[in-house]
N, C-alpha and C positions, 0 to 999 in steps of 0.2 A: 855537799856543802851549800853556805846559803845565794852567795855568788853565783854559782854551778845552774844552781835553781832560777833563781832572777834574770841572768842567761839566756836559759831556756825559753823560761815565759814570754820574754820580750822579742824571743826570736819567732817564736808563734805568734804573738799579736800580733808584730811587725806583716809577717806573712799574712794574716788575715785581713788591714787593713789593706795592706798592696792586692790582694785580691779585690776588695769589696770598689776598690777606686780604679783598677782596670776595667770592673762591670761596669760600672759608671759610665766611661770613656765607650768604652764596645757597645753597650746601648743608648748612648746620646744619640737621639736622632740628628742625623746631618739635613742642612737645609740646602736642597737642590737649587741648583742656576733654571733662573725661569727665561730658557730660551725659545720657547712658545708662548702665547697666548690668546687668549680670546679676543675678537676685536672691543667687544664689549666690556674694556674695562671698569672697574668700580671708583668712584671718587673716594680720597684718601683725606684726611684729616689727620695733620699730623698737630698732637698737642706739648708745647713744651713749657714746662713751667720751668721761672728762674728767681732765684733771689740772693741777691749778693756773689753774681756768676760774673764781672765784668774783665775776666782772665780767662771765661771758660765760653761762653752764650757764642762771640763772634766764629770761632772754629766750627762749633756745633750748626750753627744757621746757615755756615759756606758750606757745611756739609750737605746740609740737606737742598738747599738750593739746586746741587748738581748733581740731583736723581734723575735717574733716566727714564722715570715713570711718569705718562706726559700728563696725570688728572690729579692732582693735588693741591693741599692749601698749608699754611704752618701759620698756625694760632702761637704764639708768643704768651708767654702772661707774666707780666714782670709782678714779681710777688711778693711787693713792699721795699722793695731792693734798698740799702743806706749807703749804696757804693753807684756804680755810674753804667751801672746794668742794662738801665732806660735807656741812657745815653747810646751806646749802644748796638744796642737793637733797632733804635730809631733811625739810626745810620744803614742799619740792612732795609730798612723800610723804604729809608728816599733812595737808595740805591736800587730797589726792586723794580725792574723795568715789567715783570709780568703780573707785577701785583698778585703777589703769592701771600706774603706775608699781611696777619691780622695782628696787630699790636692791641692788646689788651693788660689795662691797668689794673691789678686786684685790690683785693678788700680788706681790712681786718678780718681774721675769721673770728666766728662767734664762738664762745665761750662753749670749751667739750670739743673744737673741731682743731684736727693736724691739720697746720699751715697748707702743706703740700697737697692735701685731699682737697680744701675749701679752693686754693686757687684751682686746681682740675675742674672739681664740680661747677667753677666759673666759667671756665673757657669755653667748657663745653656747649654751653649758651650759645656760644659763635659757629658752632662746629656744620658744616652742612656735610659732611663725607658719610657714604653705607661702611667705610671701614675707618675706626679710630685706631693712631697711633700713639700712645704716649710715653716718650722718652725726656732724659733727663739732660738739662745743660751740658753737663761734662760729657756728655757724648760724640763721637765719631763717626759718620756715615760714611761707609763706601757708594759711590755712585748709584748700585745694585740693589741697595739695603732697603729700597720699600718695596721695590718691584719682586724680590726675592721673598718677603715679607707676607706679602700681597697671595702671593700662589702657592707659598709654603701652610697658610691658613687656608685658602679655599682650595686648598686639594683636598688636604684630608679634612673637608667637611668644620671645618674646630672654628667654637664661635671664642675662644682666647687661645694665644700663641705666646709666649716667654720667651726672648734669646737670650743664652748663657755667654756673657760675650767674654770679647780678649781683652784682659786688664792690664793696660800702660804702669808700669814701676816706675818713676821717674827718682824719687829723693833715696836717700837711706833708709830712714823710716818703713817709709813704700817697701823695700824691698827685704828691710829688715820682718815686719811684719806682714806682709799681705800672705805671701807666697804660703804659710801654712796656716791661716786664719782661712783664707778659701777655699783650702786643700780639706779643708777638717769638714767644712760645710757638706762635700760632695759625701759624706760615709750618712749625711740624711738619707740619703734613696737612691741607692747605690744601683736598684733596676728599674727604676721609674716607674714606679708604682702611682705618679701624680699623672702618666698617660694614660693608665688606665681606669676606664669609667667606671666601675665595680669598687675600686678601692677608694676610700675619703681620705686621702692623702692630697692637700692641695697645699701648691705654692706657684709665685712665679717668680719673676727676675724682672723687677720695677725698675730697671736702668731702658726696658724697651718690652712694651708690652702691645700689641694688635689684637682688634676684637672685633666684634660685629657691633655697628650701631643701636638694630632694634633689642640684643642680647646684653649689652651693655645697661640700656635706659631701661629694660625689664629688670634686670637686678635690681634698680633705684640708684645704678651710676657708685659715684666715692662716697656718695651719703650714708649709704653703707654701710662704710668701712671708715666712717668721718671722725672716730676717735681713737683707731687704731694703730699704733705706733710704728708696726709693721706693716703696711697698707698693703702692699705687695701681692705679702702672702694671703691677706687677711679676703683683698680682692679677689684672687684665683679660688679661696673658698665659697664664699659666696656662689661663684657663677656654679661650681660645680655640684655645690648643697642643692642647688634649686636646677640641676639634671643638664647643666651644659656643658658643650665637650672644652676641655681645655690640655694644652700641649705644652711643650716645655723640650727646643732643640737646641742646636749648635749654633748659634750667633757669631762663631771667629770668625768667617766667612763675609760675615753682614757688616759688625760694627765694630770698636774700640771703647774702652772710655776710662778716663782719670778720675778716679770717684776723689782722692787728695793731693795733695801735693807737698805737705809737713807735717810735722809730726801734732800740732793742735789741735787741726780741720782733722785728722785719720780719728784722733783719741776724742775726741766730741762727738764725730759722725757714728762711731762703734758701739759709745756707750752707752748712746741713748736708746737702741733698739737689742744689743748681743745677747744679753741675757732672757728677750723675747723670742729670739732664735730660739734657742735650747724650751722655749716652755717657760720660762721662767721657773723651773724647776730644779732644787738643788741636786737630787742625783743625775742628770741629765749634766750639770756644771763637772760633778764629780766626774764622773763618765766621762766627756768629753778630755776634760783636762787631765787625765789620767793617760787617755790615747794618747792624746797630744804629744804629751813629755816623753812618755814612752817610744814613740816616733823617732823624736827628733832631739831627747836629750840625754835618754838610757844608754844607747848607745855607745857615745864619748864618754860617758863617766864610764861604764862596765871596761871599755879599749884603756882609760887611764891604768882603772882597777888593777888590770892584767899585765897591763907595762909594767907595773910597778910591782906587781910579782912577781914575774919571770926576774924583775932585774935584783931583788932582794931575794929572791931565790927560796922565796919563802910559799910555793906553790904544792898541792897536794899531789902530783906525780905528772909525769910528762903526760902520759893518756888525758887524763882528767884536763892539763893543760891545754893541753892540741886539742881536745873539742870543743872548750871556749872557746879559743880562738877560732877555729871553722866557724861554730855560730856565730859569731862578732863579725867575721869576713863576711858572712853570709846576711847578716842583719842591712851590713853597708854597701852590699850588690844590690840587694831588694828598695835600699833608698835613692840609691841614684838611680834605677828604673823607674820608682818612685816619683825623685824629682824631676827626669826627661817628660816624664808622660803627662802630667800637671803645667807643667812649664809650657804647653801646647796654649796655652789659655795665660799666659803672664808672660807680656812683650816687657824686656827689659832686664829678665834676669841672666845669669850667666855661671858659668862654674865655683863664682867665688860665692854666690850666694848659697851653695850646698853646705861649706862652711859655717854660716851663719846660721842654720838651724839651733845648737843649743842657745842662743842669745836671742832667737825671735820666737822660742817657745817661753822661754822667763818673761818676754816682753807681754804673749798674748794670753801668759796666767797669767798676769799683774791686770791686764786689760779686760778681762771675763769677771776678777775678781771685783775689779772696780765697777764693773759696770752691772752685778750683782746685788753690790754693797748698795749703787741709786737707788735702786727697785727693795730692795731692805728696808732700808733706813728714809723715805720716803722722800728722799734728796731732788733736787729738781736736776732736769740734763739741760742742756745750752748747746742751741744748735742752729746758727745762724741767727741768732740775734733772739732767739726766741727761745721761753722757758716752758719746760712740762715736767710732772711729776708723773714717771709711769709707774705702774701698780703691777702685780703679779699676774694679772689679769689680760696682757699686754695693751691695755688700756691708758689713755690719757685720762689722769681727772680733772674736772671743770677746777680753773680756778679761781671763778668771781660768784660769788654770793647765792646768784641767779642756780636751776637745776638745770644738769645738761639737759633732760627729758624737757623741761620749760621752754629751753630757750631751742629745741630742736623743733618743738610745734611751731614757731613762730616762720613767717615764711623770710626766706630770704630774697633781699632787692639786688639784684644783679645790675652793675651801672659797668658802663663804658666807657670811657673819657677820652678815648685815638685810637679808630682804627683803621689800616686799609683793606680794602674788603677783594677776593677773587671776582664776585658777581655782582 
């Protein structure tokens, strides 16, 4: 019967994807404690851009402050902020007795360039470190986190390093949707095919990325990847098209971080990039949200289904019955091992979030479909205060008059307005 069948199916896929995301987990490489090192340590450049962070920036800068790694600097770049972001940061400035922190004002970017690439490509102007960090506002440092960082890249040779880190669920929202909108990411590359140099599988994890200085400014830096919506991943390809090694480990270890905090900032931040995730590709949408539901919402309907047969009695024999119900038993063993071993990587969740999977898969097809429809329908996304029309292409297109190629020849004036300087 047709039931009997869909059953089935769903108890296999189920199986396959709980395969494909324990490989995941079993080959994430772990980042080692650097409790050795060389005396010759390397100077550290830590860059962090911020705009509209003035609830997120102060945590992130006491983090970093209280590394245990004695050669470093933190570039700041407030990046047009219309909240009290400046503010501040300026306050960790006069508080800085070691004079670590460079406080740098950005620019408008020029037309065809993401906010967040033109403020980096700015910073970096300031940067004197052999090794660049660039992490995001909402981020969390453990003490550990550059030194660990530091010799997790210069061990194994890699001129970029990614940490996959632990993600904070604070609201409902958060918790309603994260937990399987990231979980779905990981059936990307389930054996990390992005570590190895042979395959052109590239990404990274833009919440905390480490590189080599001379590997960096040979690529040509964010410029890049300066109209790239996904800069992230967009940057990890570069370094690797042009034959350099790049890695991709386990950051719980390292860092934290709140990428939202409600339901607005989540559905703006997703929409403007999710469906660049996937390719911008409709069967790649289809695919995906097919597993999805299948996951996390076949399930509970097929256990209604079956309740409600056994109690109308309206079932095609006990046999037939009793091994749906095994596979149905069996589908919700493989998810809550499922959700324990994910859950390694989402600080915040808890039993009753296992619950909520059919109501955060409805949430994150309505949110792939939305965020589809921009890239469709040539809609602009809104995201921090700032507007882009991205294209299928995962591309930003210019929106003033001017060609992006035009105004890309033109050189850009890098100005400064406050800094304090390490040297």
């Amino acid at each position: 019967m047709i039931l009997f069948g869909w059953i089935l199916a769903t108890t296999l896929l189920i199986a396959g994807l709980f395969f494909l995301t324990y490989a995941f987990y079993e080959l994430l490489r772990p980042v080692r404690r650097a409790d050795t090192f060389p005396s010759n340590l390397p100077f550290v450049s830590i860059l962090v851009p911020a705009r509209n962070e003035e609830g997120k920036i102060g945590r992130c800068l006491a983090s970093l402050l209280n590394q245990n790694y004695p050669y470093f600097e933190i570039i700041v770049i407030d990046d047009r902020s219309t909240d009290n972001t400046a503010q501040v940061i300026q306050s960790f400035v006069d508080g800085d007795q070691h004079n670590r922190i460079k406080f740098v004002h950005g620019k408008d970017a020029p037309d065809g360039w993401i906010g967040k690439c033109n403020a980096l490509a700015h910073a970096v102007t300031f940067a004197s470190g052999d090794w660049f960090v660039f992490t995001d506002a909402d981020t969390y440092h453990k003490p550990n986190s550059i030194r660990d960082a530091v010799y997790c890249a210069a061990n194994d040779n890699a001129d970029l390093v990614s940490f996959v880190p632990m993600q904070e669920l604070g609201s409902f929202p958060e918790k309603l949707i994260m937990p399987l909108l990231l979980s779905s990411f990981l059936l990307g590359d389930p054996f990390h095919q992005v570590n190895d140099p042979e395959c052109k599988r590239a990404y990274a994890y833009g919440q905390y990325i480490i590189c080599r200085r001379d590997s960096y400014l040979a690529i040509g830096g964010h410029q890049s990847v300066r109209n790239e919506i996904v800069e992230d991943h967009a940057l990890a390809g570069v370094f690797k098209k042009k034959g350099y090694k790049i890695q991709v480990a386990d950051g719980k270890t390292v860092y934290s971080v709140r990428m939202y905090t409600d339901l607005k900032s989540l559905w703006q931040g997703w929409t403007k990039n999710l469906y660049s995730l996937i390719d911008s590709r409709v069967p790649n949408l289809l695919i995906i949200l097919f597993m999805i539901n299948s996951v996390a919402l076949f399930p509970y309907i097929q256990l209604i289904l079956l309740g409600r047969m056994i109690v109308t009695g309206t079932g095609p024999g006990d046999v037939i019955v009793g091994s749906m119900a095994g596979m149905i038993s069996m589908q919700f063993l493989m998810l809550v091992a499922w959700f324990e071993k994910t859950s390694q990587h989402h600080d915040g969740t808890d039993w009753r979030s296992f619950f909520m999977f059919p109501f955060g898969s409805i949430a994150v097809t309505v949110l792939y479909f939305h965020a589809a429809y921009l890239v469709w329908s040539g809609s602009q996304v809104n995201w921090k205060g700032r507007r882009y029309v991205v294209n299928s292409e995962k591309t930003i297109q210019p929106t003033h008059s001017q060609p992006l190629e035009l105004a890309l020849d033109q050189p850009i004036v890098h100005e400064i307005r406050e800094v304090s300087t390490i040297r």
